[in-house]
N, C-alpha and C positions, 0 to 999 in steps of 0.2 A: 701809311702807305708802304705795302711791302713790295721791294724791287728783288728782282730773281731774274739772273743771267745763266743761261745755259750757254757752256761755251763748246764749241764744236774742234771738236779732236779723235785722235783714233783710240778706237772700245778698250783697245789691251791697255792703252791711257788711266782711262778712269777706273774710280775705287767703286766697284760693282761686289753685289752678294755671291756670294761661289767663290771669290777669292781667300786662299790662306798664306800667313806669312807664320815662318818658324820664331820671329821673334819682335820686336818694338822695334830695334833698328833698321830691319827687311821692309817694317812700317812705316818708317819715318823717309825712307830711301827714296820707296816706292810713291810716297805722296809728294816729297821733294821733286823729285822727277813730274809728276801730273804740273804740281802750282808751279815751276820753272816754262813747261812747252805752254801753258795756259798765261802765264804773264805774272805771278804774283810770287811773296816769298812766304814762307809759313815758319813759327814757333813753336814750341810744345805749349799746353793748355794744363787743365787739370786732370786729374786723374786720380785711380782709387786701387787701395791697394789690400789686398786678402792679409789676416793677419799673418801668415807668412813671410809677408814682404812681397808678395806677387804680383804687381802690377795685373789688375784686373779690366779696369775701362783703362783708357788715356786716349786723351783728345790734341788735334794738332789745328791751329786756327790761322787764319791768315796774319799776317805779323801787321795788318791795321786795325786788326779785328776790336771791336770796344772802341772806348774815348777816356784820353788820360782822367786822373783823377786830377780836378782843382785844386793846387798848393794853399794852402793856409799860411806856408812860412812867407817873407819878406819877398819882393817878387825881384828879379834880378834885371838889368838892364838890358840883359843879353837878349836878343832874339832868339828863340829855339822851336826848329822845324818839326810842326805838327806831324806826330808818325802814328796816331792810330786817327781812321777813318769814321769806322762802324760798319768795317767789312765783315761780314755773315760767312765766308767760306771756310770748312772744318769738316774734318772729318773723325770719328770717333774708332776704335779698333775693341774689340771686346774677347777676353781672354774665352776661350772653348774645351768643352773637355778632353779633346786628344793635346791640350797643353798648347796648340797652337792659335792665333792672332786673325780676328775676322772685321771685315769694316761692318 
């Protein structure tokens, strides 16, 4: 069962195609800003890098995004609050040839 929330905000909001950002950080700002008015917190994800060192894709996913991995060591007595969900929301930026950052 796939759930899909469209959440209702204003357009200059959300990460639409036409958009560019001079850098990762301009990327990271501007989605920070979206998942704060929308309700959520976000992480950086993976990402891929030109032999250069260039960051080419990089991805920012919702900070419940996934489900821990099951410990194998000894299990601890402490209770520890579930913090990933299997929240789907992300968005990916991909490096373009004027050097600039596009979702």
């Amino acid at each position: 069962v796939v759930k899909e929330w469209i959440p209702i905000c204003e357009e200059e909001l959300k990460p639409t195609e036409g958009l560019e950002f001079a850098n990762l950080e301009e990327c990271e700002n501007f989605y920070k800003s979206y998942a704060h008015f929308i309700g959520f917190s976000i992480r950086k994800s993976s990402s891929k890098k030109t032999n250069e060192g260039v960051h080419k894709y990089k991805y920012f996913v919702c900070s419940k995004q996934g489900f821990r991995q099951s410990s194998t060591s000894v299990k601890s007595s402490r209770k520890v609050k579930l913090t990933r969900e299997g929240c789907n929301a992300m968005v990916g930026f991909k490096r373009v040839n004027n050097g600039k950052y596009v979702p």
